[in-house]
N, C-alpha and C positions, 0 to 999 in steps of 0.2 A: 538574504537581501532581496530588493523586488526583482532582480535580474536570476535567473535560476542558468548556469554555465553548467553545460553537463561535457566535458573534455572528451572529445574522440582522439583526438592525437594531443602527444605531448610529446616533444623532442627527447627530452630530457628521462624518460622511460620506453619509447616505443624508438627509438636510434640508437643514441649513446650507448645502451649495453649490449647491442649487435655490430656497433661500430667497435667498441676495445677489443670482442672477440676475435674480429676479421686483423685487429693490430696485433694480438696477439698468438695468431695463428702467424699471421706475418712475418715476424721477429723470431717465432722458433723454428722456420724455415730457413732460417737464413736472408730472409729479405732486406734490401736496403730500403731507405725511410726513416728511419726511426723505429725506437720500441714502445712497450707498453702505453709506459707514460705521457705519447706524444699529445693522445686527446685529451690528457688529464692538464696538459700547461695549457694547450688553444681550444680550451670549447667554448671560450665565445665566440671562436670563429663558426660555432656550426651553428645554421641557420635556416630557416624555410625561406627557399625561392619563390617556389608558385605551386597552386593547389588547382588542379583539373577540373573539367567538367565529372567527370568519374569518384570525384573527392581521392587522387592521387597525390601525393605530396613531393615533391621534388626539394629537396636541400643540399648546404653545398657545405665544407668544411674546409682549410686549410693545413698539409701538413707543415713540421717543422723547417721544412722546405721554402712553402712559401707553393707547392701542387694545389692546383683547384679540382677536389673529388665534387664528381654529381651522385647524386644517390638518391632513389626513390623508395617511397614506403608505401604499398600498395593497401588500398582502404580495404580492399573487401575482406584480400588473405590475410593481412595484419604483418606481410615478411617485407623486408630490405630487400632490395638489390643495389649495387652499382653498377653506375648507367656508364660513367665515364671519366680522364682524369687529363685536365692539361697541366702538363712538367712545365709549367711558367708562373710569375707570382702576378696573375692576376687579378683584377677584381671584376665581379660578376653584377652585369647590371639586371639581365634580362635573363628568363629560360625556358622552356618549355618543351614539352616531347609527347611524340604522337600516340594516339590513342594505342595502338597495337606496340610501342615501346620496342619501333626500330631505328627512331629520327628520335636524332634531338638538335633542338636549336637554341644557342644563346647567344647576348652578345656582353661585348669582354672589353675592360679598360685598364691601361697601364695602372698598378697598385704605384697608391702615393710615396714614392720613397725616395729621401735625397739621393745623388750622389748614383741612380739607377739608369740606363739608358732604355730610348724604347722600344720595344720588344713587340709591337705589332707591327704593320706594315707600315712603314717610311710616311710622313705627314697626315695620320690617319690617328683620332685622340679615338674611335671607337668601333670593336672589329667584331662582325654578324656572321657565325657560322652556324651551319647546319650538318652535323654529324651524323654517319651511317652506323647503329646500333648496335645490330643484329645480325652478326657480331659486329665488333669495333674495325670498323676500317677506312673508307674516307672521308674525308673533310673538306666541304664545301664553303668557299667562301659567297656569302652574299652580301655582305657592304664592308666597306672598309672608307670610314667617314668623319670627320670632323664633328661628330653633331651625336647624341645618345642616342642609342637606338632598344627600341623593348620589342620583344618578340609571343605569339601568341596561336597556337596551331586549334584548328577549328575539331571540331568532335561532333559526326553529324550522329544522329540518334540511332543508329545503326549498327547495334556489335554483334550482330550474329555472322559476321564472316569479316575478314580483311578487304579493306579499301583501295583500291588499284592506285587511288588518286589522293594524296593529304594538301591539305591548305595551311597555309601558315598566313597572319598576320605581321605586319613592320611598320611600328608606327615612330617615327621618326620625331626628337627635336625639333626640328627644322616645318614639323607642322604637315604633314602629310601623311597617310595610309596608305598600306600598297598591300594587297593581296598575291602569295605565291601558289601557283597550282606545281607539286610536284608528285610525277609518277615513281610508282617504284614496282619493280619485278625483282623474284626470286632467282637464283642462280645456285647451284650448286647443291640442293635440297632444301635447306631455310634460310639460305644467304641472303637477306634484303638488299639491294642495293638502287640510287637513284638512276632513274632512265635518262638519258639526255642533262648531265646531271650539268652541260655547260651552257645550255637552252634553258631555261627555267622559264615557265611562261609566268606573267605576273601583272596585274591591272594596278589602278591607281583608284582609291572609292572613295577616297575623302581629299580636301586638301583645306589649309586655312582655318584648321581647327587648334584652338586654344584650352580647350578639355575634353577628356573621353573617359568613360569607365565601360568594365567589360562585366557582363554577364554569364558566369560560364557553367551555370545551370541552363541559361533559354538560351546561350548562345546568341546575345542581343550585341550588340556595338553601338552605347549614347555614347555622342561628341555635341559638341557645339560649335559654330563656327558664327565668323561677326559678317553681318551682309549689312554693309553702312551704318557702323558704330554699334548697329542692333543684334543683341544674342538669340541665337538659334537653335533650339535642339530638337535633334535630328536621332533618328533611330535606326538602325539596320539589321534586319534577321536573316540569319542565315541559316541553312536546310543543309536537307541530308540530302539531296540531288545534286550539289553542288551548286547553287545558284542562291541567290542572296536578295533583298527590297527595301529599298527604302519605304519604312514602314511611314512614316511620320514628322512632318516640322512642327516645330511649336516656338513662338516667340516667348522670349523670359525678360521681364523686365528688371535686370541686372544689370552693371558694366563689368565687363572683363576685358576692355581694351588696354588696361594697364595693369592686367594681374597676373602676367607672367603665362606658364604653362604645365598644365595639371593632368596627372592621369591616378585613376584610380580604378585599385584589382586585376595591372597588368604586371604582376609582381611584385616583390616588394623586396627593394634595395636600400641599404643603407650608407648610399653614397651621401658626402656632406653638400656634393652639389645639388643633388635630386631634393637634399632636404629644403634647401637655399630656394628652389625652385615651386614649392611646394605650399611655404609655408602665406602664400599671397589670400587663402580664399578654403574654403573647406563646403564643396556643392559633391553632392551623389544622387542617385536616381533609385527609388523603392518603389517595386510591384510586388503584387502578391494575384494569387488565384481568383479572384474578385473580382478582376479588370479595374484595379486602381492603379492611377500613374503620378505617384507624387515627388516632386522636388526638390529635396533638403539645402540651405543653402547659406551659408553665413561668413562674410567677409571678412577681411581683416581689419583687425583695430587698434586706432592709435592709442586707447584707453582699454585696460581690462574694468573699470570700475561701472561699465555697464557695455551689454552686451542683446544684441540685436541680431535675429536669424528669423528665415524667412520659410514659409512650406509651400508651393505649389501645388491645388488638389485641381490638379487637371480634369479627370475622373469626375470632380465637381463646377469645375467654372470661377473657381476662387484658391485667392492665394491670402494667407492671414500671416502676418508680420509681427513677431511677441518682441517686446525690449523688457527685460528685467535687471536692476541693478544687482549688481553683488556687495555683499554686505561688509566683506572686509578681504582683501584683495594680499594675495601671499605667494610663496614661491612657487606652490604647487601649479599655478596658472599658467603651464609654458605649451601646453600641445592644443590647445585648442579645446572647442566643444565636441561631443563624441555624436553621430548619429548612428545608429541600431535599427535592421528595420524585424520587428515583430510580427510579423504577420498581421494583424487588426491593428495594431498599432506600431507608430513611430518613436523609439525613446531619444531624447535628446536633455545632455548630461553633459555638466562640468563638475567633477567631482570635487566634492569638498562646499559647492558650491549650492546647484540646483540642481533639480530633476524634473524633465518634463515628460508626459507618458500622452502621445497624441494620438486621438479614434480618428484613425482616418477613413473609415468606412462611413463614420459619423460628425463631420468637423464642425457640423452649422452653431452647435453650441458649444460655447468655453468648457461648461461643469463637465461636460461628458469626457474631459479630458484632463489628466491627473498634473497637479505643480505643485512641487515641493520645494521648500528654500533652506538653507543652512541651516535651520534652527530645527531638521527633522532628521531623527536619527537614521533614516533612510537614506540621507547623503550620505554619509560618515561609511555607511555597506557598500557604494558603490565600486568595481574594478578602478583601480587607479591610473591603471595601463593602458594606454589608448588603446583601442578593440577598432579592426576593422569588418566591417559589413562586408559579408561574399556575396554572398547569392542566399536568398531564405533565411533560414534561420542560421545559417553558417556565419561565425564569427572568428577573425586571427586575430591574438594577439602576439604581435611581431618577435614582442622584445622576451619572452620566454615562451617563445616557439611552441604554442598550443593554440588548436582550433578546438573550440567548441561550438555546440548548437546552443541560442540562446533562446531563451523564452520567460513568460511571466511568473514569476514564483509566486504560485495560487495560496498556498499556505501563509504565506508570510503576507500577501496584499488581504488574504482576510484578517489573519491576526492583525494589520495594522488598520482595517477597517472596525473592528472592534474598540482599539485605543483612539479613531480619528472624532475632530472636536467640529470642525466646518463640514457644513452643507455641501458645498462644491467636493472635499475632497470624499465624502459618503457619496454623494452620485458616482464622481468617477472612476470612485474601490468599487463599487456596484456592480457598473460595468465592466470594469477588466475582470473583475473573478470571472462573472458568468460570461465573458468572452474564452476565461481556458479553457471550458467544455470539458473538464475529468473529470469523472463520478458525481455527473450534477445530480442527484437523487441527493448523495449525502451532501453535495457543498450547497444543496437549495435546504435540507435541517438546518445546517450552521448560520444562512443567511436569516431564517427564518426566528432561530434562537435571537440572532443576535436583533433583530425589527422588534421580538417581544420587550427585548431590554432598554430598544430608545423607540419605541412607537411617538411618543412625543416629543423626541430629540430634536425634530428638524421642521425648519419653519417655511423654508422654499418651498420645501415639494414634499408629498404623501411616502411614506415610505413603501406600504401596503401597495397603492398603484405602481411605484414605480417600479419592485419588485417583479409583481405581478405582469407587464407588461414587457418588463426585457426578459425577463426568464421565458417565459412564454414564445417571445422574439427568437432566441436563443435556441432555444427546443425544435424550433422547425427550419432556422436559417439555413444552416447548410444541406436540406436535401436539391435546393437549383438557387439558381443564381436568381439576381434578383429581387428577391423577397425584401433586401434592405429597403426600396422602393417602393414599395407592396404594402407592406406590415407597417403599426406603428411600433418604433423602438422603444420610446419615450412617453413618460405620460406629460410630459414638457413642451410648449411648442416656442416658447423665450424662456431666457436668462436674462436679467439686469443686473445680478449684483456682482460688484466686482470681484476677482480672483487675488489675494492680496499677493504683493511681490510681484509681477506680469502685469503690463499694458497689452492690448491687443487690434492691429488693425487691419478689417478686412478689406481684399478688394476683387471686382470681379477680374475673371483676365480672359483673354482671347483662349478659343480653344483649340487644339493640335488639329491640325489637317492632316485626316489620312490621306495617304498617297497610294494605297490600293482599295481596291473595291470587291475584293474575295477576302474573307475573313476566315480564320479556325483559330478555337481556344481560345489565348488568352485575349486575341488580338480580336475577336469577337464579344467579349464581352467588356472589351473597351470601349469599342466602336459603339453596343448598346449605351455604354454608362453616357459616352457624349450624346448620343439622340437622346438619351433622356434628360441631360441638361439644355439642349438645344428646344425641345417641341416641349415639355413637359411641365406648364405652369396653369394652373397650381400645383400641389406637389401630389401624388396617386396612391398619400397612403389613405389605407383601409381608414375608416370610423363609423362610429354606430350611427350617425344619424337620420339614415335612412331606416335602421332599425326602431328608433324611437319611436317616429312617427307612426310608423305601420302595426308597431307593439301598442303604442295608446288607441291607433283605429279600433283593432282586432277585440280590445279590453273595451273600448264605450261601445260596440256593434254590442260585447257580450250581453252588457248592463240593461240594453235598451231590447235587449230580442231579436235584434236584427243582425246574423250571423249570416256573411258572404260563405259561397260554395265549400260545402263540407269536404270537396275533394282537397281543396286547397287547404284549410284547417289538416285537414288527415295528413297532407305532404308535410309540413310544420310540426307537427308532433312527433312525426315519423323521422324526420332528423334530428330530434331532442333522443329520439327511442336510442339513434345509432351513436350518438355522443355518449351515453349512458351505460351503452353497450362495449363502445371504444374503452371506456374510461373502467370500466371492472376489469377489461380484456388484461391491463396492463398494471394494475393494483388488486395481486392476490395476497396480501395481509392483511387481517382485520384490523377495522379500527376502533378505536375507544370511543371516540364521541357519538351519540346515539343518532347519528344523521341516515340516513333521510329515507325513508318507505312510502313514507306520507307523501304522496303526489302532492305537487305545486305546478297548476296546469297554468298560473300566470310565468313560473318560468319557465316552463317546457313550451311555453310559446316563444320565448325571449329569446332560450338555446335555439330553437326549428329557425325563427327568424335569422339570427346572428348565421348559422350555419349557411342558408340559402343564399343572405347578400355577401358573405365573405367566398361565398365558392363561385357566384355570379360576376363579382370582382374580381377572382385569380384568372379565371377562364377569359375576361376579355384581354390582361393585360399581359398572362404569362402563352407567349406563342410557343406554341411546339414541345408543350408538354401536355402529355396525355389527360384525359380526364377524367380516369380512372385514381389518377395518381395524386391530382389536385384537389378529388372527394374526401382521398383519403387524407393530404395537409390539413385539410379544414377541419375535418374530426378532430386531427391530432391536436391543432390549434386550440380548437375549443375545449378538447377534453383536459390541455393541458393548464386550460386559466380556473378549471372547473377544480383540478387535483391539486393546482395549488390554493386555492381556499380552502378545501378538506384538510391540506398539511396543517396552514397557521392557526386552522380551528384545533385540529388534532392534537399538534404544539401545543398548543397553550391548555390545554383540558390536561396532557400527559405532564406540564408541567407544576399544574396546581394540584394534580392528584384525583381529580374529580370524577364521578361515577354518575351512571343514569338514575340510580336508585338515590340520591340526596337532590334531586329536583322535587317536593313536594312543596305544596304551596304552604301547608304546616309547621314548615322548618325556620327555623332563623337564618336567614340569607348570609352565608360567610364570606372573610376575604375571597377566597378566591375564585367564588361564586363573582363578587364584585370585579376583580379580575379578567373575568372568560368575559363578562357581561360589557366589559371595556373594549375588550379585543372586538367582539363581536361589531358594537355599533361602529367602530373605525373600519372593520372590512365593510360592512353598508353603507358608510359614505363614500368610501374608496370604489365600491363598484354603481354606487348611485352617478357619482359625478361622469365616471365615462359609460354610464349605460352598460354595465356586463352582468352577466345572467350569475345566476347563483347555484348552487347545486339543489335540484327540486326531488331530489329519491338519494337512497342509498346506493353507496358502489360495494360496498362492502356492508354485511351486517353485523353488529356490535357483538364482542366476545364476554361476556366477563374472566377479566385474567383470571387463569387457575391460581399463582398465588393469592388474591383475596380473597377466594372462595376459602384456601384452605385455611387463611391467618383467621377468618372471620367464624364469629361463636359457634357453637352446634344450632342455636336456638336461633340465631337469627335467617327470616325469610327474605329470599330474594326478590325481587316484586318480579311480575311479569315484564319483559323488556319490550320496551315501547321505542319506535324510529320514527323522528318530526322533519320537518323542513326547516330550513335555516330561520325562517324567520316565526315558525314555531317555538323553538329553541332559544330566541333572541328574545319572544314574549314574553314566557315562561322564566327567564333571569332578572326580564326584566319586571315583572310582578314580583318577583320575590325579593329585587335588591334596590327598588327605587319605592320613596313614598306618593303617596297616589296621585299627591298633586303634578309632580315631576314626573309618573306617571301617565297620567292624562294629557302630561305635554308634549310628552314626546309621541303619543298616539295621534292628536292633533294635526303635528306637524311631520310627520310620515317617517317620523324613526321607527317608532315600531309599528309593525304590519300586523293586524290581528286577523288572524288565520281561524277557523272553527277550531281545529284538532288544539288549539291553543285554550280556548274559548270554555270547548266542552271539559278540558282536562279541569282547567279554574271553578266552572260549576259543580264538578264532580265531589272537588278535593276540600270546598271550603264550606263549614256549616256556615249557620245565618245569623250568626255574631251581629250586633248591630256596626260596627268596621268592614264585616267582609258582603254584608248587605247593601253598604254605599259601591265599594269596590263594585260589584256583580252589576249593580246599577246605570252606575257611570260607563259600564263596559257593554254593556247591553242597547244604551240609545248608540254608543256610537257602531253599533252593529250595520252593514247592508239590511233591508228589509228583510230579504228572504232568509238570508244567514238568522238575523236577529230573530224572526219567528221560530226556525229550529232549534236554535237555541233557549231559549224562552220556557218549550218546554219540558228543558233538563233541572230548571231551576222550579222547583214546588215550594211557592211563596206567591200573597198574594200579589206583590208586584209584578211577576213574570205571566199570572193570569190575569193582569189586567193587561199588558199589553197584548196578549195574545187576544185578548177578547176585542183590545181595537179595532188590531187588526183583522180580527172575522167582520167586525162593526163593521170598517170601512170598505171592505171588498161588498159585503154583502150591499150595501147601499150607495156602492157607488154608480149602479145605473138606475137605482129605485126613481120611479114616477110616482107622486103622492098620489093614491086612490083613496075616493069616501069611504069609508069603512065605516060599519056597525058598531052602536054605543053599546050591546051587549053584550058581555064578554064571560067566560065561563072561568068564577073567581076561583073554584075550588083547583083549578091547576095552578094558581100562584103560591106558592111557600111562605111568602109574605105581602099583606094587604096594603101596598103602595102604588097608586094608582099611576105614576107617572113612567117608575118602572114596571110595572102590570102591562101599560098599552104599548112599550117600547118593545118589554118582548113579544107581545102578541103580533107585531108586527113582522121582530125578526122570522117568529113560528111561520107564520103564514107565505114567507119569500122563501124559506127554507124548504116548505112541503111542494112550492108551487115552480120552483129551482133548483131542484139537488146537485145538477153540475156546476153552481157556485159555489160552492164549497166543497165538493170532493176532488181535492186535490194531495197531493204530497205530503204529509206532516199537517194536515188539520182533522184527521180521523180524532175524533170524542168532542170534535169541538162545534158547541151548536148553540142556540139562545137559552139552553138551560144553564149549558156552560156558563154563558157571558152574564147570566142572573147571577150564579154562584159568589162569582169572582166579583160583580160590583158590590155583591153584600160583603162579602169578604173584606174589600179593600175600604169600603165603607164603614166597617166596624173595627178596624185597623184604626184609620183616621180618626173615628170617635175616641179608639182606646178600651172599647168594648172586648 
């Protein structure tokens, strides 16, 4: 199912067969009680109470009696012990016991029975004791009261010695908190006992609250309390020095003046009153490591036929309000909707019903966040049993007494990312996979396989960029905080289209006021996330456009001659070097596709660029992170958009089968030539539109697998292996698998990039067919000058010497001044008696002898006015047909 439950405790395996042992040691002692079979008739009296900060488990059982045994299961050793036993038939509201497991405190209420009298203190419906342990011996009464009381002992982070001092928690019915400090000394070697046990010192820190839940991983206390009709929630932490802060108020625009009185994660009873009490509203509070503080919140309804719950992203400055109807309304609809908090995400579930999987790192868009309605078989998996949210990923389910850790079940959100038909729910399987973070190498194959299969599938958005862009996101997120801010997650900056089944309404809301002004952890990088909803418009993620600009300068200075200080070029190529460098460092397999040796100095300008304004970017926004360390993200970054283009190149070559040696321009272009040649021009629009560099060199150099070598003839020769640039490679397919007119179009219009190594290989590889003469032709005007002259002359045809000979022509005469010149001319140097070209070269001869550094340059050695005689006769007797 998408919820992955991995059970650390279960009652029903880690109790019960250490509880019948202890009954039946019991019984053949001679003990009174009952025998064996007493937990075989009442084991659904046995239960989990409350779970620690420590992840200790404390439960209670009845015997045949109608005794309330405590008993804890200690998380780390995996052993039982009992803690303690009251000889009366009571029922247990509350309990808890101190970290060193010498106190314990519960509180206790007459069990519902006719015909019973009461048994705790005379006008008192509810009795709060605090019991000495270690060993068992006094009992302390601390309320004896008309009104429920829950109990909750604080755990400061501190276990490496015993605590002179424990704090207990009393949060009272009646709406009020009270804090107890009590001392305790040793007496008698390990006798614990409480000091002053008839003094209890004890404050009062809340009052007027109508909800609280408790934290007992951060040891946090949210309540809320009403200041003029208006809900308030309030935070408090509490430390290991004993001293406590209000961290936080935050207004919530909810009513809870008439919805009774709620607590959640300070035990959990199953009194029918507490349910009665209970069942008005379903609000809890989810953090995670991130410094997100979000809200969950959904009221009671007089209808189940549609159903309306609310999120508060604090952390963000907005609250979004979903109503989905349900499609057909049944018994199963009695507990309400579930909230889970996930770590990156919030899941919110009515089984049977919906599912909704909310990115609350990410909430600005719907797509980024996963809704399922009854018609997916993904409802039908979900737990049936309400599951309560602890702390992180800790999850109880009450009613068969098992805690689990819960998380995204990555296997199953891709397989059902594979089966999915809508755009929204492909972006948001997208994102939860590459939110698990397990073995992304191989779940970035899987995503990669499954993009070859619907590269077309989706009409919103790029699959190629949008992969590209969170995976990438992904890869460097959790080395510091922040970065969600920083980075783009998304190649998306809207969504318009509806989500079907869910309405959605955003709105901004006030933001928490801290109440201190000294931050650590998590409580500092809240404090950032609100500054940066506060000062922070527009929004500070990274994009290239700074890079385009300065990429098309650096390429029209090239064109034109005028090249800005080579130091600076040298720093720019020199970060393409280190990306290059990053990028082999951490891909030592070879790869199949014959990529890249052949420098591509337009994109190792692209990379140098990209690298200098995204490291220029982290360093102003990320404070107080080294800059050593920030060099190194930026590499990582870049190197990692770089190795996922080599994958889905990779991918797709390993999947069609294809070799470097069936690239010849001689061959009949095949499917899967057609294929690779698809993939390829979709990753070039994909990194056109957001401006990202391509891979310009090899990271790896091309193996030929030893199986082909050995499957393949005795007789057959392996050519020499040749390594191109991407858009080498993308030329090179695409001559062999498009006709020339489609062709020529897409050269035109900058699909394909004609590169020399491209160029030269075509001239090489195709004789002078009158077909591959048009080709060579068409490919040759649309050449750079300088390119097209070098290339020119690899082709020995008189068309390639006549443009060569233009171009001598026009260099040569392009600062010529006419001078009178003598009618006599020495005919016996002309080859042929035509006077018009007889004076044209005489002219050339004479600028030639009287200029030789006009023409001794780069690639025009042979070429001079006898040349350019040659080549007009040539091309002239062509034309005739001579």
């Amino acid at each position: 199912m998408a919820l992955r439950l991995i059970a650390d405790f279960d009652l029903e395996k880690d109790v019960l067969p250490w509880l019948r042992v202890q009954q039946a040691a019991s019984a053949a002692a001679g003990a009174r009680g009952g025998g064996p079979g007493v937990l075989e008739n009442n084991y659904e009296c046995l239960r989990v109470l409350n779970v620690e900060q420590n992840r200790n488990i404390i439960y209670t059982y009845k015997d045949n009696k109608g005794n309330v045994f405590f008993g804890l299961y200690d998380y780390q050793t995996k052993q039982n012990e009992h803690l303690y036993t009251f000889e009366k038939d009571l029922q247990v509201v509350s309990c808890s016991v101190n970290r060193e497991k010498t106190l314990l405190a519960t509180s206790l209420v007459q069990a519902a029975k006719e015909g019973r009298s009461n048994e705790l203190q005379p006008g008192s419906k509810c009795l709060t004791l605090l019991v000495e342990i270690h060993p068992i011996n006094n009992v302390k009464v601390l309320k004896a009261v008309d009104s429920y009381i829950w109990v909750q002992f604080l755990y400061p982070h501190v276990e490496s010695r015993p605590q002179p001092e424990n704090h207990l928690l009393l949060l009272s019915e009646e709406k009020y908190i009270e804090q107890f400090h009590i001392q305790v000394v040793q007496e008698d070697g390990n006798r614990v006992v409480i000091k002053n046990s008839g003094h209890l010192p004890r404050e009062r820190i809340a009052e007027d609250f109508v909800w609280a839940q408790w934290d007992m991983s951060e040891q946090r206390l949210y309540y809320i309390d009403l200041k003029k009709s208006r809900s308030v929630l309030k935070c408090i932490q509490f430390y290991a020095d004993e001293h406590f802060n209000l961290m936080f108020e935050a207004p919530l625009d909810i009513s809870l003046s008439d919805s009774g009185f709620k607590l959640v994660n300070f035990g959990y009873s199953d009194l029918q009153d507490q349910e009665e009490l209970s069942e008005h509203l379903t609000l809890c509070v989810f953090t995670n490591h991130t410094g997100s503080l979000c809200v969950c919140y959904c009221p009671n309804f007089d209808s189940w036929e549609q159903i309306t719950y609310s999120v508060f992203y604090f952390h963000k400055g907005h609250s979004k309000t979903f109503t989905t109807t349900l499609g057909s309304v049944d018994s199963r609809v009695t507990k309400g909707i579930t909230f889970l908090n996930l770590d990156y995400y919030v899941a919110v579930y009515l089984p049977g019903h919906f599912f909704h999987l909310l990115n609350i790192q990410h909430p600005d868009l719907i797509c980024h966040s996963l809704f399922l309605t009854e018609n997916s078989e993904v409802i039908d998996m979900l737990p049936h049993s309400p599951l309560q949210s602890l702390s992180g990923s800790l999850v109880l389910d009450s009613c068969s007494g098992k805690l689990y850790r819960a998380f995204l079940n990555q296997s199953y959100l891709l397989e059902f990312l594979w089966n999915s038909r809508l755009d929204c729910e492909r972006m948001a399987l997208l994102h939860c996979v590459l939110s698990c973070g397990r073995d992304p190498r191989r779940l970035e194959a899987k995503i990669i396989q499954w993009i070859s299969e619907n590269i077309s599938a989706c009409h919103s958005f790029d699959l190629i960029q949008e992969f590209i862009i969170a995976s990438s996101y992904w890869s460097i997120y959790p080395e510091t905080s922040n970065m969600d801010k920083l980075l783009p997650y998304s190649s998306l900056l809207t969504w318009d289209t509806e989500i079907p089944g869910i309405t959605l309404v955003t709105e901004e809301i006030p933001l928490p006021l801290m109440k201190v002004h000294s931050f650590k952890g998590y409580w500092e990088k809240l404090n950032s996330n609100l500054e940066y909803v506060k000062y922070s418009k527009p929004h500070l993620h990274y994009n290239n456009s700074v890079v385009r600009r300065e990429w098309h300068s650096l390429i029209s200075e090239e064109k034109t001659g005028k090249r800005r200080s080579t130091v600076y070029v040298r720093n720019i190529l020199d970060n393409a070097i280190k990306v290059i460098s990053n990028l082999e460092a951490k891909n030592l397999e070879p790869r199949l596709t014959p990529l890249f040796q052949e420098e591509d100095n337009h994109q190792q300008l692209l990379i140098g660029l990209m690298v200098s304004e995204l490291r220029d970017h982290l360093l102003r926004h990320l404070q107080g992170v080294e800059k050593k360390k920030i060099e190194q993200m930026v590499l990582d970054y870049v190197s990692k958009l770089l190795d996922l283009i080599c994958q889905i190149l990779e991918a797709s070559w390993r999947k069609h089968n294809l070799h470097p040696w069936a690239l010849h321009f001689n061959r009949q272009a095949s499917a899967a030539e057609f294929a690779v040649f698809h993939i390829m021009t979709r990753i070039l629009e994909a990194t056109n539109t957001l401006f990202l560099p391509l891979p310009p060199e090899s990271v790896q150099l091309f193996v030929t697998p030893w199986t082909v070598i050995h499957q393949a003839p005795l007789s057959m020769e392996f050519p020499k292996q040749e390594y191109w640039s991407f858009h080498t490679l993308h030329v090179i397919l695409g001559v062999r698998c498009l006709p020339l007119h489609n062709l020529l179009h897409y050269i035109d219009h900058g699909v394909l990039l004609l590169t020399e190594a491209a160029v030269t290989r075509l001239m090489k590889d195709l004789d002078n067919t009158e077909k591959n003469e048009k080709l060579k032709f068409s490919i040759i005007v649309r050449l750079p000058p300088l390119t097209g002259q070098k290339i020119c002359r690899l082709w020995d045809h008189p068309v390639s010497s006549n443009i060569i000979s233009r171009n001598h022509v026009k260099r040569l005469l392009q600062n010529y001044n006419k001078q009178p010149w003598s009618s006599v001319m020495d005919k016996s140097s002309f080859s042929v008696e035509f006077l018009p070209l007889n004076y044209f070269i005489h002219i050339l001869t004479d600028i030639e002898s009287s200029n030789p550094a006009l023409y001794a340059f780069e690639g025009h050695d042979n070429v001079d006015a006898k040349f350019v005689e040659e080549a007009a006769l040539k091309h002239t007797a062509m034309l005739l047909g001579l």
